[in-house]
N, CA, C and O atoms as a GROMACS GRO file, in nm:
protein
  392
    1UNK      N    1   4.549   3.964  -0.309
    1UNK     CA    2   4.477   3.901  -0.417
    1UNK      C    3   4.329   3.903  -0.382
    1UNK      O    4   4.303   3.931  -0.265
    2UNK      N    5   4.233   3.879  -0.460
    2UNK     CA    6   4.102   3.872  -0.460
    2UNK      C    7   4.058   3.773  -0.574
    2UNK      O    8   4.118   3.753  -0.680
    3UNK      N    9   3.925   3.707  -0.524
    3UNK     CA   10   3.822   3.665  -0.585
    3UNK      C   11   3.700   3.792  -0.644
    3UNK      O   12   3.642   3.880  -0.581
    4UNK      N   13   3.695   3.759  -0.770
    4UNK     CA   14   3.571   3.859  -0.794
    4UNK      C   15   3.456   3.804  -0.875
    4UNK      O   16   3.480   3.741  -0.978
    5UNK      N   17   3.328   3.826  -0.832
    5UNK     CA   18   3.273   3.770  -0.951
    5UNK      C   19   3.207   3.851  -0.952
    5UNK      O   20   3.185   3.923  -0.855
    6UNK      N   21   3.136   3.865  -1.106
    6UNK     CA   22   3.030   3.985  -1.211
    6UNK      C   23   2.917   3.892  -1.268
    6UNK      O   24   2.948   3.774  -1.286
    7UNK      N   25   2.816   3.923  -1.291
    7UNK     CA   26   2.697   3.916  -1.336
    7UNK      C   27   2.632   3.830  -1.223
    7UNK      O   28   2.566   3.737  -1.270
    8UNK      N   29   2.632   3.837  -1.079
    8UNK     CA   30   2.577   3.741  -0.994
    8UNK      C   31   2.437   3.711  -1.073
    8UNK      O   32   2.420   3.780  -1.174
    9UNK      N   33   2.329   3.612  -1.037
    9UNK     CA   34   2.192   3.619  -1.046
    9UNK      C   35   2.102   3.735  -0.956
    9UNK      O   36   2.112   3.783  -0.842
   10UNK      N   37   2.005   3.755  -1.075
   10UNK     CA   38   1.935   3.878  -0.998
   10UNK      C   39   1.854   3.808  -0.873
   10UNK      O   40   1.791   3.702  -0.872
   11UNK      N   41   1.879   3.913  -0.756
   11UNK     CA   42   1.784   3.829  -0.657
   11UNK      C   43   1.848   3.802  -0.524
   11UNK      O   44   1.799   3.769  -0.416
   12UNK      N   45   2.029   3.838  -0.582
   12UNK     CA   46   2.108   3.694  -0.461
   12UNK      C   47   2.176   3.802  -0.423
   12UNK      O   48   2.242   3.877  -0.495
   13UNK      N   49   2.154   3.808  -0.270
   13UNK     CA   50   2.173   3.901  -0.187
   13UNK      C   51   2.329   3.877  -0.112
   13UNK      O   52   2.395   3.969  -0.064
   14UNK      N   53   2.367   3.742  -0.114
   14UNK     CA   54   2.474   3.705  -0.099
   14UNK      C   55   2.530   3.601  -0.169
   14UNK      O   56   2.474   3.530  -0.253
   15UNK      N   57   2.716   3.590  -0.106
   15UNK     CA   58   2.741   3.454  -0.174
   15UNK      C   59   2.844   3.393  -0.099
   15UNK      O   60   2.929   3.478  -0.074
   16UNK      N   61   2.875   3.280  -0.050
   16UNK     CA   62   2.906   3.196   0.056
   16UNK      C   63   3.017   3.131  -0.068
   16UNK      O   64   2.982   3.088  -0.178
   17UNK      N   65   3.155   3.138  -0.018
   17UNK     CA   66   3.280   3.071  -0.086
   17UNK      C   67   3.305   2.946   0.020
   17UNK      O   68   3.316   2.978   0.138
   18UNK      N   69   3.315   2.813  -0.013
   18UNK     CA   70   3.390   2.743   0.030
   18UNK      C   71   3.513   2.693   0.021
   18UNK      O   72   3.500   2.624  -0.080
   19UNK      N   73   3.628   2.677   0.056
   19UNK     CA   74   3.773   2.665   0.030
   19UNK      C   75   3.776   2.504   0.048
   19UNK      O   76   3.685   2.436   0.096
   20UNK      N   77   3.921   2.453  -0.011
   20UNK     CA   78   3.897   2.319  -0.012
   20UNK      C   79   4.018   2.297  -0.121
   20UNK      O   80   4.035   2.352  -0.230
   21UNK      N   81   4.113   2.178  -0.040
   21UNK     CA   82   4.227   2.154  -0.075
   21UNK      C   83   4.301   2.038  -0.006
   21UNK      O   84   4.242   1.985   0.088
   22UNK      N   85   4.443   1.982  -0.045
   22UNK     CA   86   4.519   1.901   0.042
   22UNK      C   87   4.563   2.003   0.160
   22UNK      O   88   4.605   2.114   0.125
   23UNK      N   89   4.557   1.973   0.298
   23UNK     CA   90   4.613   1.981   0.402
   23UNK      C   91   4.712   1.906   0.459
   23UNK      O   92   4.710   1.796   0.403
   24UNK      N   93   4.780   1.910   0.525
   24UNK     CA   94   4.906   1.888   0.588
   24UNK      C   95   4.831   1.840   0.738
   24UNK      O   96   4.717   1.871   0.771
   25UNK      N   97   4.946   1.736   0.836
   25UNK     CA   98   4.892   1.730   0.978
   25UNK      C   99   4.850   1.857   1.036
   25UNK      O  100   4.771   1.870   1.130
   26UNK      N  101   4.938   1.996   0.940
   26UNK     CA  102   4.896   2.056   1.127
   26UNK      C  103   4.774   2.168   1.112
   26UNK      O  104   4.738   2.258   1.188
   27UNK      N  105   4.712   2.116   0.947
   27UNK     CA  106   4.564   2.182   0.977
   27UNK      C  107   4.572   2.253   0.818
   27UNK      O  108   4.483   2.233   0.735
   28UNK      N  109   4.701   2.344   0.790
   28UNK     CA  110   4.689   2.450   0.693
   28UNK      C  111   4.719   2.354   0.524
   28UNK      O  112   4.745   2.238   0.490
   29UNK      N  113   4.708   2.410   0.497
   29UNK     CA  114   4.726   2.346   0.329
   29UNK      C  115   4.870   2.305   0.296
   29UNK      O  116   4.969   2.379   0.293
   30UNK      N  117   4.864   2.155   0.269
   30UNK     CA  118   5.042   2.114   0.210
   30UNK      C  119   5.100   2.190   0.102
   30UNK      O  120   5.039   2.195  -0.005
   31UNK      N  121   5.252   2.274   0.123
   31UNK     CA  122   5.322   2.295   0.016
   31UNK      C  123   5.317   2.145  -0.106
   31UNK      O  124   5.307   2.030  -0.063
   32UNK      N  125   5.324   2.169  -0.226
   32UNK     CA  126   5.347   2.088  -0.313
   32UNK      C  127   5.458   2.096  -0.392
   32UNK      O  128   5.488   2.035  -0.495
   33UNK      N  129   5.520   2.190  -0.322
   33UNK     CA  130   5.686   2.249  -0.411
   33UNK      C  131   5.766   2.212  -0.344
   33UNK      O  132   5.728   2.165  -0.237
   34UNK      N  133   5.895   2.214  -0.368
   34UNK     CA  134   5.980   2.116  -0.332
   34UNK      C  135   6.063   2.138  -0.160
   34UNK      O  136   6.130   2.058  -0.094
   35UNK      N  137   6.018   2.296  -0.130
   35UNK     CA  138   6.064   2.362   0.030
   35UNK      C  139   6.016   2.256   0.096
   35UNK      O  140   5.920   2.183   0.071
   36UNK      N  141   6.068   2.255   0.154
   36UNK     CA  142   6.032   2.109   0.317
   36UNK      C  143   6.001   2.218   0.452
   36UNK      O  144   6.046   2.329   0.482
   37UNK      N  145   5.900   2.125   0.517
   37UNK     CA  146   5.832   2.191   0.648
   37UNK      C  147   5.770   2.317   0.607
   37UNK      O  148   5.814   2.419   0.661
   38UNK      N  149   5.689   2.327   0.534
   38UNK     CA  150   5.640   2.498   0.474
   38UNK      C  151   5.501   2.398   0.475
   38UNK      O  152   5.493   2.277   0.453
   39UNK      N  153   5.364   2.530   0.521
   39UNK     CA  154   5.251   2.511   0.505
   39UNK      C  155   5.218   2.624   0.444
   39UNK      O  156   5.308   2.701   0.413
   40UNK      N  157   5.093   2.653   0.416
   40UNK     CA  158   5.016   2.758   0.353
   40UNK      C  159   4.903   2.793   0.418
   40UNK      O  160   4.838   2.699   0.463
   41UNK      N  161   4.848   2.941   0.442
   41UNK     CA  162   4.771   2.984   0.506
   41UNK      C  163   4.654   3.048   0.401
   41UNK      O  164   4.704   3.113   0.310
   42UNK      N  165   4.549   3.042   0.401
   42UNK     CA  166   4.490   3.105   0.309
   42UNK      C  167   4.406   3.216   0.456
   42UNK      O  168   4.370   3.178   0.567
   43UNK      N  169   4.402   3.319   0.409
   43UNK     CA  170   4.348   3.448   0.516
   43UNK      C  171   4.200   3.571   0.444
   43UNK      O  172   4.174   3.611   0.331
   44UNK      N  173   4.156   3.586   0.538
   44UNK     CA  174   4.047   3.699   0.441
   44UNK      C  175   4.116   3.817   0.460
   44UNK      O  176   4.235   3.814   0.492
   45UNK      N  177   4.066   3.905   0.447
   45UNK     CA  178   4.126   4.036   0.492
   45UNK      C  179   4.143   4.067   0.610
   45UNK      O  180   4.246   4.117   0.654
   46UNK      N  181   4.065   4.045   0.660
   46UNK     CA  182   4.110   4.077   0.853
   46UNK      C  183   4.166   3.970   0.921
   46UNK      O  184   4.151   3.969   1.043
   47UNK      N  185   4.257   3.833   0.841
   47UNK     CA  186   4.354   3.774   0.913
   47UNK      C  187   4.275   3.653   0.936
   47UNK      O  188   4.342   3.559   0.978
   48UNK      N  189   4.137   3.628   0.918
   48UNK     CA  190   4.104   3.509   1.008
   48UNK      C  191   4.071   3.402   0.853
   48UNK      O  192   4.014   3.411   0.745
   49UNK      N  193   4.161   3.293   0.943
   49UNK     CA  194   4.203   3.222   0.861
   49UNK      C  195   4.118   3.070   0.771
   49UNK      O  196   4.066   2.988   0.847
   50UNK      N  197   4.114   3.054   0.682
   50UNK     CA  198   4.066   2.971   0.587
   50UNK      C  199   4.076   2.881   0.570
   50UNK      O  200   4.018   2.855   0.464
   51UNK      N  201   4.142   2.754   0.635
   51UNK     CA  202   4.151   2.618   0.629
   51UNK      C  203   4.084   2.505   0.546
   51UNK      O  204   3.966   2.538   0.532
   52UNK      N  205   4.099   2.429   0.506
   52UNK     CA  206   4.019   2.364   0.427
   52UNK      C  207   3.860   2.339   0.471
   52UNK      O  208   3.845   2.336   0.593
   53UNK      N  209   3.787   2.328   0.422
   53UNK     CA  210   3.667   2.326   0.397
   53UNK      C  211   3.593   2.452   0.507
   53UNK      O  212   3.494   2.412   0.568
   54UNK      N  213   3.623   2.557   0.527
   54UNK     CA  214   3.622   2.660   0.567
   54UNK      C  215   3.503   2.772   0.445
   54UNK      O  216   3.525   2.773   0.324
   55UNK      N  217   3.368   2.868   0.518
   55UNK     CA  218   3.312   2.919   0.471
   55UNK      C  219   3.385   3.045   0.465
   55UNK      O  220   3.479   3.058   0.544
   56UNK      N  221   3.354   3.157   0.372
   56UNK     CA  222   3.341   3.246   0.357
   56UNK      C  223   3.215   3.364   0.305
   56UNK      O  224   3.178   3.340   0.190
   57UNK      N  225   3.165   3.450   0.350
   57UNK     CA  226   3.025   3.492   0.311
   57UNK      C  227   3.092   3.650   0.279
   57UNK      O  228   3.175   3.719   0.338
   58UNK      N  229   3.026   3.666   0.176
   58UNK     CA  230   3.049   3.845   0.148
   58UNK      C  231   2.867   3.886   0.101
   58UNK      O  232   2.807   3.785   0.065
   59UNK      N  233   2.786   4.010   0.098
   59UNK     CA  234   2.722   4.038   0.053
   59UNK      C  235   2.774   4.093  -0.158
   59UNK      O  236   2.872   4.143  -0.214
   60UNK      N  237   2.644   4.043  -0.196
   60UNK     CA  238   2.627   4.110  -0.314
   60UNK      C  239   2.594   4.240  -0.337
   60UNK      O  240   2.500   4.295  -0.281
   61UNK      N  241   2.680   4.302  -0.431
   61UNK     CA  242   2.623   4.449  -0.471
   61UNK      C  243   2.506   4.455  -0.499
   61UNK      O  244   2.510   4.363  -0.582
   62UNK      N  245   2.398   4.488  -0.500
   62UNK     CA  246   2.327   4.509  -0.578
   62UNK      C  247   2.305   4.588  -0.767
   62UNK      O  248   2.259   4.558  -0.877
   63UNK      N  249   2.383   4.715  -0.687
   63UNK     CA  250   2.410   4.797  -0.794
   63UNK      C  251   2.452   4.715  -0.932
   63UNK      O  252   2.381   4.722  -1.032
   64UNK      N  253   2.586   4.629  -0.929
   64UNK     CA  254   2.638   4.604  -1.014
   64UNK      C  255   2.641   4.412  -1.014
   64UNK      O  256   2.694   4.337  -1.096
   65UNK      N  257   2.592   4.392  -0.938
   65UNK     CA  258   2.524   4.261  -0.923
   65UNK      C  259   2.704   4.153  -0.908
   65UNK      O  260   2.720   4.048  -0.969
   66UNK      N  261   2.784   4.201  -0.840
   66UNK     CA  262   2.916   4.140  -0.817
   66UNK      C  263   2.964   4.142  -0.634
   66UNK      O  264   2.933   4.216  -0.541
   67UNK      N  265   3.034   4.047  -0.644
   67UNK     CA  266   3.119   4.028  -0.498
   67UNK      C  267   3.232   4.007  -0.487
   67UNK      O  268   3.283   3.934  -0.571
   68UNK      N  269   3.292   4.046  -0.409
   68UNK     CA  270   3.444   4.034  -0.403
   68UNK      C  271   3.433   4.063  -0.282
   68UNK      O  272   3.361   4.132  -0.211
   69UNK      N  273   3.612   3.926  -0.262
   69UNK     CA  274   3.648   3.876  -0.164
   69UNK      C  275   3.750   3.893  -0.209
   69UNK      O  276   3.781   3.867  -0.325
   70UNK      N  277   3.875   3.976  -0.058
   70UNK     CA  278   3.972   3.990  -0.065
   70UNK      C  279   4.012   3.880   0.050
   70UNK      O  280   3.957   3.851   0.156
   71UNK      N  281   4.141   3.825  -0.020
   71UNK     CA  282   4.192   3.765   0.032
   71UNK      C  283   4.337   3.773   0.034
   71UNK      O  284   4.385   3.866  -0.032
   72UNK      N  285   4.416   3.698   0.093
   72UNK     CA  286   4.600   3.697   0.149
   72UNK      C  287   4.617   3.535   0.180
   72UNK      O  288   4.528   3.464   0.226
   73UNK      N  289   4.748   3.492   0.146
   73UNK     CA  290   4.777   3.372   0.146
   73UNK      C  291   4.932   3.365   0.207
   73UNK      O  292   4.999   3.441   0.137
   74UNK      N  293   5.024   3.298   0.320
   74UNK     CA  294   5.119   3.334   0.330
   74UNK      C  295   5.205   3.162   0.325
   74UNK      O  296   5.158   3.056   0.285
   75UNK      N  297   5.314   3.184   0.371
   75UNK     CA  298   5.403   3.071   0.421
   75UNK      C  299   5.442   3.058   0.545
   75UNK      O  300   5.507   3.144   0.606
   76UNK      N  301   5.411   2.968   0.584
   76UNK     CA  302   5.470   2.939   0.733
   76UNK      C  303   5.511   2.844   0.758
   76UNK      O  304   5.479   2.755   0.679
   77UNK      N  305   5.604   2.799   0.880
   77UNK     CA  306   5.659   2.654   0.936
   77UNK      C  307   5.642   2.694   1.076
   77UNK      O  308   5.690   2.782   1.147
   78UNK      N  309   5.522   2.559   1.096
   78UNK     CA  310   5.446   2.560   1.202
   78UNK      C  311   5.575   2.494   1.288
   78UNK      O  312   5.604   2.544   1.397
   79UNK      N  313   5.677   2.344   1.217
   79UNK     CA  314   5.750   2.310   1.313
   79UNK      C  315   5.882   2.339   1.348
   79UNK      O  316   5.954   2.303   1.442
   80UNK      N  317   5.903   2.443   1.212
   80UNK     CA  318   6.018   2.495   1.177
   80UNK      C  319   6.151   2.435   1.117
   80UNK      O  320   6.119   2.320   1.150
   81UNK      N  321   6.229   2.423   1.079
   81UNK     CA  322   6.320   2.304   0.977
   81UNK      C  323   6.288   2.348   0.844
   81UNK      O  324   6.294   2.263   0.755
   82UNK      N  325   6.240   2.524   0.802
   82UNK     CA  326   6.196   2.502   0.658
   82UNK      C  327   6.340   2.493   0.590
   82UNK      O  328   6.453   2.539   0.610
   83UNK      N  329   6.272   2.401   0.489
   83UNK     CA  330   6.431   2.412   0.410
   83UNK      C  331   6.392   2.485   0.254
   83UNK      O  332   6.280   2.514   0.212
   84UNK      N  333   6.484   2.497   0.208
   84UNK     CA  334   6.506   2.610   0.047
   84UNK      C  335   6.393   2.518  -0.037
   84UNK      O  336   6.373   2.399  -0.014
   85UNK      N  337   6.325   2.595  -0.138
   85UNK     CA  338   6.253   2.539  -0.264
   85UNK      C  339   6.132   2.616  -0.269
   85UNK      O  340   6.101   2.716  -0.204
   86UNK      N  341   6.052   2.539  -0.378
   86UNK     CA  342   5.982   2.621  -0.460
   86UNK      C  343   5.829   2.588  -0.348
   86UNK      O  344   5.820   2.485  -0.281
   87UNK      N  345   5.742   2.677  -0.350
   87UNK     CA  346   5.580   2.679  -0.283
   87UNK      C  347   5.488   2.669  -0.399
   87UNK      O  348   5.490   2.725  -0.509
   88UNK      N  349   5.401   2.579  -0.343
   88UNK     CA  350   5.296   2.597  -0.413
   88UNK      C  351   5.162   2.510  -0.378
   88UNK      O  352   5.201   2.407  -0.323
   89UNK      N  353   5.069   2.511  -0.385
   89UNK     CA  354   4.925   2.449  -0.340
   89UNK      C  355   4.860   2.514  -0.410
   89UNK      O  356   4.877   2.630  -0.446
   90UNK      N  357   4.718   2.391  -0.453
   90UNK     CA  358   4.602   2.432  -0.496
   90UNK      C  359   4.485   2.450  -0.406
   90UNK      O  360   4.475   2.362  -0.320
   91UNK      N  361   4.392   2.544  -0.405
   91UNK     CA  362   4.321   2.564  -0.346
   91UNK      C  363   4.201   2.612  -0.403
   91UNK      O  364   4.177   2.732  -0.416
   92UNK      N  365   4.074   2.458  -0.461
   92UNK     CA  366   3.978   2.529  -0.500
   92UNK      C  367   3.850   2.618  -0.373
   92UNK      O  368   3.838   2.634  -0.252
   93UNK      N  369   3.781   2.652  -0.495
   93UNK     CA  370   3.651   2.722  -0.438
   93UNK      C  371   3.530   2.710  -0.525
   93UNK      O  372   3.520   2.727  -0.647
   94UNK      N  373   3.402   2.662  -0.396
   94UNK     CA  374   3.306   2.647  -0.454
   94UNK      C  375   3.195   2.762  -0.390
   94UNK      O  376   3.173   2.799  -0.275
   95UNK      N  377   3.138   2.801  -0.516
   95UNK     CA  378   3.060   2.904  -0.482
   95UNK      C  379   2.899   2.890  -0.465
   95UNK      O  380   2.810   2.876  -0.549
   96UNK      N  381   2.898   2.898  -0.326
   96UNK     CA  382   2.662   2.904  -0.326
   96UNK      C  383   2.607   3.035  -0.302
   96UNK      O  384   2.638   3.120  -0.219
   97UNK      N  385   2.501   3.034  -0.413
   97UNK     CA  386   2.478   3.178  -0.390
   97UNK      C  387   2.296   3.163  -0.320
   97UNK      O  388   2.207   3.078  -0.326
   98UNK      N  389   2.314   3.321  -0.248
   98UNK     CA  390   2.190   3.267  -0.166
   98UNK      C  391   2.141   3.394  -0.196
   98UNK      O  392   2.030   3.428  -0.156
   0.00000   0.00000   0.00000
């Protein structure tokens, strides 16, 4: 999956995503679906991982004045005991552009 955005402001050479959500004790984002012991990982592309209130920086195109951020999100049980049901978490993002 990816974030993309189009028409950045002219000028802004980059843009800094912040992540931000309910977490769980053991750091990663609480399932809100009904599986028990399941967390959520939010990841960039090269694996390193996104935790709540966690930056992300990509440069702006110039050309076409857009950025995109690829990202990956998985399931895990950090303590293990997952049991059957549905996943799910919200995870906003706030965007500063610099």
């Amino acid at each position: 999956m990816a974030l993309d955005l189009s028409n950045c402001p002219i000028g802004t050479s980059r843009v800094v995503a912040t992540f931000s959500g309910t977490a769980d004790g053991t750091g990663y984002y609480k399932n809100q679906g009904t599986a028990g012991n399941i967390q959520l990982e939010l990841q960039d592309s090269g694996g390193a991982t996104l935790n709540n209130g966690a930056n992300k920086s990509v440069q702006v195109d110039d050309a076409t004045q857009s950025a995109h951020f690829p990202l990956q999100v998985r399931a895990l049980t950090v303590n293990g005991g997952a049991t059957q049901g549905t996943i799910q978490a919200v995870i906003n993002v706030t965007y500063t552009y610099a």
